[in-house]
N, C-alpha and C positions, 0 to 999 in steps of 0.2 A: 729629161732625167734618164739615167741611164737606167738598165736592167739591173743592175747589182744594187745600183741606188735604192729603186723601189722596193727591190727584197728589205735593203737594209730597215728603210721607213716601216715594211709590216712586219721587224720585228723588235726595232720601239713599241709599234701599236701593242702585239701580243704579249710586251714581255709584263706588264702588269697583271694579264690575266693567267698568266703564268705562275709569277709570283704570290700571287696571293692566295692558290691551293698550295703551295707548297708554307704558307705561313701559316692557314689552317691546319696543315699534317701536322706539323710542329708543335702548335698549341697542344691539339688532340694524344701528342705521346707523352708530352709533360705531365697532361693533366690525370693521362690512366697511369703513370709512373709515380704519380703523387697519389692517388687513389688505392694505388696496390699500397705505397707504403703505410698510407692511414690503416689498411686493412689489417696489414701486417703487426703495427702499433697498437688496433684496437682486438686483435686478437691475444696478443702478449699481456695486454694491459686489463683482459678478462681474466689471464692464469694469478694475474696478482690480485687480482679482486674477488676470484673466491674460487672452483670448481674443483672438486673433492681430486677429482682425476683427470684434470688440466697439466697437463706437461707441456712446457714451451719447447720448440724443434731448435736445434743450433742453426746459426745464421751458417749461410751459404758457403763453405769452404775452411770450416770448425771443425774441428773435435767434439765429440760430448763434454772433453777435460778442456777444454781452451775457456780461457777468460772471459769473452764474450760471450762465449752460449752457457758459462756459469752463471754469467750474470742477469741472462735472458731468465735462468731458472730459476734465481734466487728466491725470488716469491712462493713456486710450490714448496722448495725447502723446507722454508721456511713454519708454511703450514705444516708440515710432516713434524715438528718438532713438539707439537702437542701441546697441553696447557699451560706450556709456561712461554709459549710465542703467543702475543697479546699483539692485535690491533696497532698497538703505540712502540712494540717492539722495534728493530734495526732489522728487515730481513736479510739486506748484503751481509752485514753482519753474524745475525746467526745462521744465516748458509753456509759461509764459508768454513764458522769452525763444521759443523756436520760435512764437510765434500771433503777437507781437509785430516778429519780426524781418524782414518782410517777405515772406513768403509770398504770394504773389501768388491772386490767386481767380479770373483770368480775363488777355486780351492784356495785353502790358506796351508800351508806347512805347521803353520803355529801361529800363536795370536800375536807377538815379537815380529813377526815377517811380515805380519799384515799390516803394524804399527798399534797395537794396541800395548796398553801396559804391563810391565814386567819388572823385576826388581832392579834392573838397571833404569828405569826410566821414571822412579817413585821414593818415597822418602825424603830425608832429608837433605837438602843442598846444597848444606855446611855440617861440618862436622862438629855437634851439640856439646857444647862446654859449661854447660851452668848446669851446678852436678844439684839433686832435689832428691826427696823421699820423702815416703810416706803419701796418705792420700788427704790431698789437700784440697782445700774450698775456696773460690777463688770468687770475691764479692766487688774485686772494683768495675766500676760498669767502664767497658773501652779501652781494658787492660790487654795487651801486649805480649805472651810468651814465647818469645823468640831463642830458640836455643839449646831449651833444654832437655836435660838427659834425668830423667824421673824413673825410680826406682818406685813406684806407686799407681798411684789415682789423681784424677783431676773430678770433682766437683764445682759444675759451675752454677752460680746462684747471682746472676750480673748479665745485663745485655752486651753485645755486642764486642765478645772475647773473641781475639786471636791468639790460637795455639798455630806454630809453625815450627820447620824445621827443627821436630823434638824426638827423642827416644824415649817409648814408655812401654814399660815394663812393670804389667798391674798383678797386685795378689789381691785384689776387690773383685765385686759382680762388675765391674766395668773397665774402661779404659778411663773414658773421659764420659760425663752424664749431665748432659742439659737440664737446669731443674724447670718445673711449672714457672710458670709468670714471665720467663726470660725468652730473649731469643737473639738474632745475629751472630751466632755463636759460625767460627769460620773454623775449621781443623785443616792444613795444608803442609805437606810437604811432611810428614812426620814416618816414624817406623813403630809400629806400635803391635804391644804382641802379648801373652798372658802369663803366666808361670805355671804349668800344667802340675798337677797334686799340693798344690800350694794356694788353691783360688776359696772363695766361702763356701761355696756350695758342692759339700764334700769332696771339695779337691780342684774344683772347676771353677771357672769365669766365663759367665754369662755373655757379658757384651763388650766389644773393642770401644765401638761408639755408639749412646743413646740418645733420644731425642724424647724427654717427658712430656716438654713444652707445646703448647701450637704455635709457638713463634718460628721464624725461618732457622735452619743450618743450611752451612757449607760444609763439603766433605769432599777431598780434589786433591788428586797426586802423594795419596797416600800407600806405604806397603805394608799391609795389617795379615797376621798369621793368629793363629790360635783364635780361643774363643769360642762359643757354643753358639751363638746370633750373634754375628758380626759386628754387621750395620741395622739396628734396631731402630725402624722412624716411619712414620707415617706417611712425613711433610720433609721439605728440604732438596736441597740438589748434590747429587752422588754420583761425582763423575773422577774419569782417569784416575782410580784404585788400581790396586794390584790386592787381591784378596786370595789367601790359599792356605792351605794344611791347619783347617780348623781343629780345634779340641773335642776329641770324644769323651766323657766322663758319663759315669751315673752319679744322679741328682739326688739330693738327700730324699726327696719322695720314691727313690727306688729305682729310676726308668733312665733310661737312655737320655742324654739331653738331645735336643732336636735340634739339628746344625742345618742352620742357612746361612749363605753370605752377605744376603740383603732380606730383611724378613719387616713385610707392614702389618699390621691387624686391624686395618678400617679404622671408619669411623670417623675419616676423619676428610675435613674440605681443601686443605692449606693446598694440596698438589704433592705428590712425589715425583722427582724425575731423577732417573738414573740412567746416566748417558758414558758412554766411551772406556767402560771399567774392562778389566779381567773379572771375571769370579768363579773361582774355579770353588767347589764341593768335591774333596775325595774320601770324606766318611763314607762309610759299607753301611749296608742295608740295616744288619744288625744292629750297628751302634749309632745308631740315631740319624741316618740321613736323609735329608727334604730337600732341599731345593739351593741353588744356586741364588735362585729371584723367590719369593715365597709371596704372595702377594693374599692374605687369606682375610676373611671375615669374620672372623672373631669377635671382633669388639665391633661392629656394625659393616656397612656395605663396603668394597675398596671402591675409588672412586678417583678424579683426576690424578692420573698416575700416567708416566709415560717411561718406556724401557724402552731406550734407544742405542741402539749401533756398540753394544756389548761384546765381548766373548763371553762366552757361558760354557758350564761344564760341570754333571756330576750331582748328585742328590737321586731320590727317587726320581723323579721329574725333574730336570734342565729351572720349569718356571711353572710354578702354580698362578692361575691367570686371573684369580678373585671370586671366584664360579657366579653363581646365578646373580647375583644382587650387583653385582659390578657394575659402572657406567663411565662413558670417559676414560680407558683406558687402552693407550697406544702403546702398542710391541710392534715396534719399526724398524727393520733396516739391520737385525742383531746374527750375530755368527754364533751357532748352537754346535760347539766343536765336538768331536767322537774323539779325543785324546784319552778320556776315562772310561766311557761305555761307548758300545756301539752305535747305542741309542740316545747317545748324548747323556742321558742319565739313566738307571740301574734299569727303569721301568718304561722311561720313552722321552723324547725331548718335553712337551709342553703337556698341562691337564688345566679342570676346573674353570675353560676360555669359553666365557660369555658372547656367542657369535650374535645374537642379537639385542647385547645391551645397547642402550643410548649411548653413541658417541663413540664406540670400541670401533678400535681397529687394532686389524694383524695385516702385515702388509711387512714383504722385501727381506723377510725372514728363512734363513738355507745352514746349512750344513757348511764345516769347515772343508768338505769337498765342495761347494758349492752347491749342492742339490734342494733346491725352493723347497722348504717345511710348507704346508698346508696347514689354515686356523685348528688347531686338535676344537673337542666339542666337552658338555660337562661330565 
């Protein structure tokens, strides 16, 4: 056998024992490359299963704004959206409208440039042709107003009304008034406004939209002006408004009426959520101004309420926060603009915030410069 031969033969012999560390290595990078991805998986898959301050990281070569590491995120979102994101909720879902709705990352110019609402972006969608008057009661359950143009009042005494794309123009204590017992009452797409020296209450009109009921409302893409308490409700969902240039009057009791854009008085369990609005407050000190967000306890503790991804502006205080008795109450993610005061409102952006109720959170809250607000205290 030649010399080159017997090389050849010892390396048949070796090449098994060759081969077979190199099929070991092989197993061995599969198996820590499947190991990291579990880790990877079972870390992601704890941000959706609960931790208050769980943030999932963008996958390797994302954006924070890229699809994929939106959707890595969607879970904490999701939690951030406070009592009315439930266990059985859609979180893709309700993340995407919050990441999509205008959340600001930095200064705004205006709440318009950030994407939040403005008169071009609310009201109605068709131009209202079914001409009404007068303030009318409206008892069929599941009834339909699409359309019109109301020189009055809406009284509802019926579940599950939709008023849409309407023009109303009230000389009542209200716009539209949810009565007790009822509830699914939707308001959408409407322009809705008061008659200043023409209202009951010496000249004034109390409220745009009421909520007497414990049943649910909706209140969504609406542009409502005038008014003493705008958006008057406990309970219900109160998003993409465009709310401004409320009504000052004195009340037949003497005093100033007290102007908020969205005003709760406890007491109550249903949930409030007010999410992606305008509200601006530019009543002065003197003639009655409070809050843009009012959130008081009056009629007993406030309680699941969540004010989320807002502009705000204007009142004594920006947001009264429910003060001592509060619980479950998230102020998340909202733009507290200085378009009207310095200080967002006459006296300072936020008061009356329970830092250590049950459940409260303040979190991602800043200036229309951008500048992170701080929980104010009671």
């Amino acid at each position: 056998m030649s010399k080159h031969r017997r090389f050849g033969v010892a390396r048949l012999l070796f090449r098994p024992l060759l081969v077979v560390p190199a099929i070991l290595l092989i197993v061995a990078a599969t198996t820590a490359v499947v190991w990291l991805s579990r880790d990877d998986a079972d870390e992601n898959s704890g941000c959706a299963a609960g931790g208050v301050d769980c943030v999932a990281e963008p996958l390797p070569g994302t954006s924070s704004g890229s699809k994929s590491a939106a959707a890595r995120s969607a879970p904490s979102s999701a939690r951030s959206l406070g009592p009315a994101a439930t266990a059985s909720s859609s979180p893709s879902t309700e993340a995407a409208s919050a990441q999509t709705s205008g959340k600001p990352t930095g200064p705004c110019a205006s709440g318009p440039a950030c994407g939040y609402p403005s008169a071009g972006s609310t009201g109605p969608r068709k131009a209202p042709s079914i001409r009404k008057s007068g303030n009318i009661s409206i008892t069929k359950k599941g009834q339909v107003l699409d359309g019109w143009n109301l020189a009055g009042s809406l009284d509802i005494y019926a579940s599950n009304v939709t008023v849409t794309n309407c023009n109303i123009t009230s000389r009542n204590w209200w716009g539209i008034n949810l009565r007790p017992g009822f509830t699914g009452l939707v308001v959408t797409h409407c322009k809705i406004t008061d008659t200043p020296g023409e209202g009951p209450d010496n000249g004034g009109s109390n409220y745009a939209i009421s909520n007497m009921s414990d049943g649910s409302i909706e209140v969504g893409f609406n542009d409502i002006s005038g008014f003493g308490n705008v958006l008057s409700m406990g309970h219900g969902t109160i998003h993409d408004n465009y709310v401004h240039n409320m009504s000052t009057f004195v009340t037949q009791s003497g005093e100033w009426q007290h102007t908020d854009s969205v005003i709760s008085n406890g007491s109550d369990n249903g949930g409030l959520v007010v999410r992606h609005n305008t509200l601006l407050n530019e009543s002065t000190i003197d003639k009655g101004a409070t809050a843009a967000v009012g959130l008081f306890a009056d009629n007993g503790p406030v309680r699941n309420t969540t004010v989320q991804d807002n502009w705000m502006a204007g009142g004594a205080y920006v947001l009264y926060g429910g003060g001592a008795g509060s619980s479950n109450v998230h102020v998340i993610d909202n733009v507290f603009s200085t378009q009207l005061h310095p200080k967002g409102g006459i006296y300072g952006f936020a008061a009356a915030w329970n830092r250590s109720g049950p459940g409260n959170v303040w979190s991602g809250n800043r200036t229309s410069d951008g500048v992170p607000i701080p929980p104010p205290s009671l």
